[in-house]
N, C-alpha and C positions, 0 to 999 in steps of 0.2 A: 504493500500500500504506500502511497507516496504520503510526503510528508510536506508540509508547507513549504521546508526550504528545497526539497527537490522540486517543486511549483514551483516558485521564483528563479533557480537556475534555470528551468527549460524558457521560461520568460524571456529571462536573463538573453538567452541566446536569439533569441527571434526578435528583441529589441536591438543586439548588436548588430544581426544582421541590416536589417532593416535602415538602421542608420547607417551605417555603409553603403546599401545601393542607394536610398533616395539624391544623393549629393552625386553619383554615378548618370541621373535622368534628371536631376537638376542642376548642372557645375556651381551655380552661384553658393549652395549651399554646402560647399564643403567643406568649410570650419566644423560640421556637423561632424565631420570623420573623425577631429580630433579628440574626442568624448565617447565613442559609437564604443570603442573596444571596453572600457571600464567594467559594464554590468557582468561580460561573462568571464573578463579576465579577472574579476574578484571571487565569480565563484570557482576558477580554475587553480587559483593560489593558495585559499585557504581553508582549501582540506576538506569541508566541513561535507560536502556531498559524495556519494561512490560514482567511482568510477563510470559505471555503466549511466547513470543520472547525467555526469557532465560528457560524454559521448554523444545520447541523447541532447541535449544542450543545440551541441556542435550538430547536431543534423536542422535541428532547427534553426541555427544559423545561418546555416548554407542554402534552406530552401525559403529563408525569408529576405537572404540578399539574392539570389539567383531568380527567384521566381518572378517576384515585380521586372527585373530588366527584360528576363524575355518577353514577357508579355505587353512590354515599351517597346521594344523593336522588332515584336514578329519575327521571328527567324522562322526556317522551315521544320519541320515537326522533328525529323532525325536531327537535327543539328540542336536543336533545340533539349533533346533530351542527352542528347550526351555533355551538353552545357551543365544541364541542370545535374546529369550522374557527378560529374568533376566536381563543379567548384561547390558541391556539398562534400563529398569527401574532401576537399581541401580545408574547408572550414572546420571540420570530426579532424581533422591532426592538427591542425591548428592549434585546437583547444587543448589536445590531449598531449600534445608537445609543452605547450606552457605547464599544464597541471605535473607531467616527471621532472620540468626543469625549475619548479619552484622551490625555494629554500628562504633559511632562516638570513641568510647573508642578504641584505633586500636588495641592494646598491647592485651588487654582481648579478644575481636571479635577476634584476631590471633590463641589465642591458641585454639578458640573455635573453627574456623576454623580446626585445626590441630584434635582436638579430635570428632569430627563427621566426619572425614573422616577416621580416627581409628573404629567409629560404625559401619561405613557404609560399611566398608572393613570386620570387623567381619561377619555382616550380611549378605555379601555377599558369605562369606565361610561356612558356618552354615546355612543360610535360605535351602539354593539350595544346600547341602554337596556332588555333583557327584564325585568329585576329593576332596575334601576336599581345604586342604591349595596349593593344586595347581591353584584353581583357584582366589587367594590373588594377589591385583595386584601389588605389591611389589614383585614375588615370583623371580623377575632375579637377585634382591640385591646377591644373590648364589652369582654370580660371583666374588664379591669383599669382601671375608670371611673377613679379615686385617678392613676391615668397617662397618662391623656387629657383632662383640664380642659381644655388649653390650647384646646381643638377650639371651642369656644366663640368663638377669635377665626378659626380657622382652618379648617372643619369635616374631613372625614373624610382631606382633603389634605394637611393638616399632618401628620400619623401617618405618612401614607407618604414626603415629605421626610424626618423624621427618620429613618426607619426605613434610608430607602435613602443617607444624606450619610455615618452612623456606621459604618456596613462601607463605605462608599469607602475614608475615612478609612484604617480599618483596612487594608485589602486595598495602600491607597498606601504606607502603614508597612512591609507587606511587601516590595512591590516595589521602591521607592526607601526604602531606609534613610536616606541621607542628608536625608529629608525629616521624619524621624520626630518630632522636636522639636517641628518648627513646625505637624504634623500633627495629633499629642495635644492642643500647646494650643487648637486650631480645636477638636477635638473636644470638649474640656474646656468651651469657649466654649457649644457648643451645648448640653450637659447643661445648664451653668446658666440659660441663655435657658428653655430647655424647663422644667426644677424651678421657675425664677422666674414663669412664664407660668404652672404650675398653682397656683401659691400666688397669684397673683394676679390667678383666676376665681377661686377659690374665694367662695362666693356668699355674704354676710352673713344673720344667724337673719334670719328677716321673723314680722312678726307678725300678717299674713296668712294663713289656712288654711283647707283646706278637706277637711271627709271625703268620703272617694269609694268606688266600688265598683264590681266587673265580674261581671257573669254569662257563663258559659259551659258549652258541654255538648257533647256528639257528636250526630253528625249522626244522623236515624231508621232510618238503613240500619245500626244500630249496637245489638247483640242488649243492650248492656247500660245502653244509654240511651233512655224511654219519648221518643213522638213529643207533641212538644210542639204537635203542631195537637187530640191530644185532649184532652176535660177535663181528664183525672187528667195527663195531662203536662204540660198549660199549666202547672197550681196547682204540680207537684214543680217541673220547671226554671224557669219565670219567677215568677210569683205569690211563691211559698214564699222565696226569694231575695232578693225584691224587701223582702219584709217582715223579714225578716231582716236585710237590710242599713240600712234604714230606722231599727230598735229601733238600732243602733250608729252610728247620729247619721250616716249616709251623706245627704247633700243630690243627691248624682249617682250614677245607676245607672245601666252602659253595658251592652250586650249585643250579642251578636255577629255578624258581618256575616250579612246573609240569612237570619239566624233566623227571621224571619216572610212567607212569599209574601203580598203582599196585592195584589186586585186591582178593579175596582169593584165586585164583588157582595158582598164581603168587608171594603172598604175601614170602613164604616161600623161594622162591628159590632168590628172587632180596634181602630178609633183609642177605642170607646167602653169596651173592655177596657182599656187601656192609661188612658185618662185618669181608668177608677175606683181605679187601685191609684195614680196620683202622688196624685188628690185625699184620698184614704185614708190616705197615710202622707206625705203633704206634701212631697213629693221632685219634682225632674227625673230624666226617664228619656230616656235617646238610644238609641234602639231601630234598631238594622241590620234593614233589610228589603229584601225584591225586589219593587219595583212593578208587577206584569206588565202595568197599564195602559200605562205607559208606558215599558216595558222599560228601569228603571232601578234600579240596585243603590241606595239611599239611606240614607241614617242620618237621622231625625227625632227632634226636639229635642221633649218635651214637660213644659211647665210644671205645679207644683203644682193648678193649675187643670183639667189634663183638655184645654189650648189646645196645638197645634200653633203653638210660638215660633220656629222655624227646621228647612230642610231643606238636606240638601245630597247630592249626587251623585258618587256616583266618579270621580274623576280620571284617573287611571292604570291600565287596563286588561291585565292580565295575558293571554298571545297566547292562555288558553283561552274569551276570553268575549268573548261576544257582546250583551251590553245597553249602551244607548247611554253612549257616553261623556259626561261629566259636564263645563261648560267651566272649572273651578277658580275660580269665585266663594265667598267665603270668607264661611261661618256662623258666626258670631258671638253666643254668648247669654250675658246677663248671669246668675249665679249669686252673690246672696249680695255682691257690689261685686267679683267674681271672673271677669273674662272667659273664657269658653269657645268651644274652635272643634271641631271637628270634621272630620275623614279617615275615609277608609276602607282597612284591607291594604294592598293595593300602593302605596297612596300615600306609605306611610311610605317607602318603596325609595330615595324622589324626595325631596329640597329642598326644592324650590321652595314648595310650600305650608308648610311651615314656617316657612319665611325670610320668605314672605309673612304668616302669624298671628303669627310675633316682631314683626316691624315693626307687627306695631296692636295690642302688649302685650296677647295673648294667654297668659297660663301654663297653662293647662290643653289637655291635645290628649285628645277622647272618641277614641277608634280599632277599632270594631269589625273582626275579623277571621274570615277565614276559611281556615284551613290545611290541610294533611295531615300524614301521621305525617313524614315523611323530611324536610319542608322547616319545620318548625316552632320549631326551635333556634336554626335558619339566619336567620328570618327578625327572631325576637326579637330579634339581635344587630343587626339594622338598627336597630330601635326604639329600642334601646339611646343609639344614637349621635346620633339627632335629637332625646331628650332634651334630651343633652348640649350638642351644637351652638347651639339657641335656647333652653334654659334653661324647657323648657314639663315639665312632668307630662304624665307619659303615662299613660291608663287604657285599657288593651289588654283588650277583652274578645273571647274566640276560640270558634269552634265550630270543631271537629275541630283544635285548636292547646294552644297554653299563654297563658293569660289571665295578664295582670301590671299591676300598678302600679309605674309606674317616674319617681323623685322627678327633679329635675330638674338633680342631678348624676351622673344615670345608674344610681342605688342601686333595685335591685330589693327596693320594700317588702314586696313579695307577691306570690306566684306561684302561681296551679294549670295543672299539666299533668294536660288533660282525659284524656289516651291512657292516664295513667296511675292516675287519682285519680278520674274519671269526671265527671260533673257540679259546679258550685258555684259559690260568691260568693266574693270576696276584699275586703277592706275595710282602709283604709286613712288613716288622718289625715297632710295632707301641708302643709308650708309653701309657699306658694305666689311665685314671683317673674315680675313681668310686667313685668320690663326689657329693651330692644330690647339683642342681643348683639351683635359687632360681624361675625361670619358671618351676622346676618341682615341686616344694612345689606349687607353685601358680597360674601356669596358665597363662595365656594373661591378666595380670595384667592392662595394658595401657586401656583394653576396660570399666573393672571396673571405674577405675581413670577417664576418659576418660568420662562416663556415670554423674558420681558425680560432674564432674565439669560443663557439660552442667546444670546440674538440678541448679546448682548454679548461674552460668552464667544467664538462663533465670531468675532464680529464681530474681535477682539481677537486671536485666533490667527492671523489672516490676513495681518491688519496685519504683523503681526510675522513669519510668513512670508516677505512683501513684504520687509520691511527686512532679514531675513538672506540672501537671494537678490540682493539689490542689493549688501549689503556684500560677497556672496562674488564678482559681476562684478567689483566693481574689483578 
């Protein structure tokens, strides 16, 4: 029979959940994240319920963060339930990870606390990689870029250390008062690491720039946007755009994933379209297209000249498609003494190609995309963060999404949501930095760090185990 306090731990867990995703389908409220862990990580530390009760907990945790998201973005039925199998079992180790590594030492159990909810956050994004680091449950911190600089040395791992070490803290404060003291100043400790780590990315003026611009529009199955394979729709959504952004001193013009099928019967006549509007207004355009020769989703790179300067291939395939995977060789074109690379949607999900264009001083990321209404918020908030992380400009141009320019402290210079505003250009003068950050030297440093210190941490309780069991033999 349960018992009151076994009621409030299962609680307990359906409140953490809950306050974790809501900030996930609203970003503005993600202060909410830093409070959401407290209720189950207090009944995970102190003991007072079994095992099987905080288990229980963690299941509830997991299907009252998991459940509301899917049902905000519609996913498809199979994708959806293996969402839902995962990141409930992620949420059951979670808990039950905190509850074997809790101890009387509160200061040290804290940060252990804080770095296994860093693994487990890893794990979560890499076991199950469908979205990549969209499905990080940190991933709304977007919203307050001024509060996440430091992501720069740390990328999206760092958020969730601090996030999960500051309600240890707390939660220890509660449970062992006599530890309060030495608890705050740890805590204390870490605000200022974190406040000094964003004052110092903060990224110096450069006097480097460059104006850029993104075209975006709905798809042709869309009563209130014309089909851009005809005349009059080429000239409204690309042509008309193109030159428009051109008069406002734009030197790059990106457009949106799969905007154009081309395939060989076609190929010649859209690349001789495309090279009369850069030669005419003397711009590069990176145009998202579908090769159906050779069933590849591609973004192509074309110079003032009317020349094809670089292509490249999608990387990161989303579970609905089927054109050939891309193998992440990295495109490269000089604008202006301004390195430029190029991604495609899903790739932004992922690192690694960014980590890879920081490291050969790329600042600018072209990004054409391709979304829908329910996952299009969702996904900006990625984009967001790999800004931030290598320090590149991001030019997001979307069909069926929200088109953005996003500066390379994460400052959203300009935005159209198509769903709502319909077709258009956004344009943008941006200072450009193409200094290698030290997440693209290194990676999710924190999960490293993070691993090392648990090994030590156990390491360390054992020990000392050992020696209080020997001293209680004699």
């Amino acid at each position: 029979m349960s018992t009151k306090q076994d009621v409030y731990c299962r609680f307990a867990g359906a409140a953490s959940g809950l306050m974790l995703a809501v900030p996930n389908m609203y970003s503005p409220l993600a202060p909410m994240q830093a409070v959401a862990l407290v209720p189950i990580l207090y009944f995970a530390v102190n003991g007072k319920v079994k095992n099987r009760v905080l288990c229980a907990a963690g299941m509830y945790m997991g299907l009252a963060y998991t459940l509301p998201q899917i049902i905000y973005l519609r996913l498809p039925a199979p994708i959806t339930l293996i969402l839902l199998v995962h990141l409930t079992v992620v949420m059951m180790l979670l808990v039950m990870g905190w509850r074997l590594l809790a101890d009387r030492s509160a200061v040290w159990a804290s940060f252990a606390a804080g770095a296994f909810f860093v693994v487990i956050d890893w794990y979560n994004f890499t076991a199950m990689p469908m979205w990549g680091t969209s499905q990080s449950i940190v991933r709304c911190w977007s919203k307050y870029p001024f509060a996440i600089q430091f992501t720069s040395l740390t990328g999206i791992t760092g958020i969730v250390f601090v996030v999960g070490v500051l309600q240890a803290f707390v939660v220890y404060m509660i449970s062992q008062p006599h530890s309060r003291r030495r608890l705050a100043a740890a805590a204390f400790a870490v605000v200022v690491i974190v406040i000094a780590a964003n004052v110092a990315c903060c990224l110096p003026k450069s006097d480097v720039k460059l104006t850029v611009a993104a075209i975006g529009w709905l798809s042709d199955d869309s009563p209130n946007c014309p089909d851009v394979y005809s005349e009059q729709g080429f000239e409204k959504l690309f042509a008309q755009p193109v030159a428009q952004a051109a008069s406002q001193g734009a030197r790059l013009v990106v457009s949106g994933e799969m905007g154009f099928r081309i395939d060989k019967h076609t190929r010649a006549e859209w690349l001789a379209r495309f090279g009369a509007l850069c030669r005419k207004h003397d711009i590069y355009l990176a145009v998202g297209c579908f090769d159906a020769s050779d069933n590849e989703n591609r973004l192509l790179f074309i110079d003032p000249s009317g020349e094809i300067v670089g292509r490249y291939t999608k990387t990161f395939l989303t579970p609905f498609e089927h054109s050939q995977r891309g193998d992440g060789w990295l495109t490269i074109v000089d604008i202006d003494g301004v390195r430029i690379g190029g991604m495609i949607c899903q790739d932004d999900n992922f690192t690694s190609l960014t980590r890879n264009y920081g490291r050969k001083a790329a600042g600018v990321m072209a990004v054409p995309t391709l979304d829908w209404s329910t996952v299009r918020s969702v996904h900006l908030q990625t984009t967001v963060h790999r800004a931030i992380e290598s320090r590149q400009l991001m030019v997001r141009a979307a069909v069926n999404g929200i088109s953005a320019i996003i500066s390379p402290t994460g400052k959203i210079l300009a935005k159209c949501d198509h769903y709502k505003e319909g077709p258009g250009m956004i344009c943008a003068e941006v200072n450009i930095h193409q200094n290698k950050t030290t997440f693209s030297r290194f990676g999710h440093s924190p999960v490293i760090l993070s691993a090392i210190y648990l090994a030590f941490y156990i390491g360390r309780r054992h020990q000392f185990k050992s020696l209080r069991k020997m001293h209680e033999n004699r």
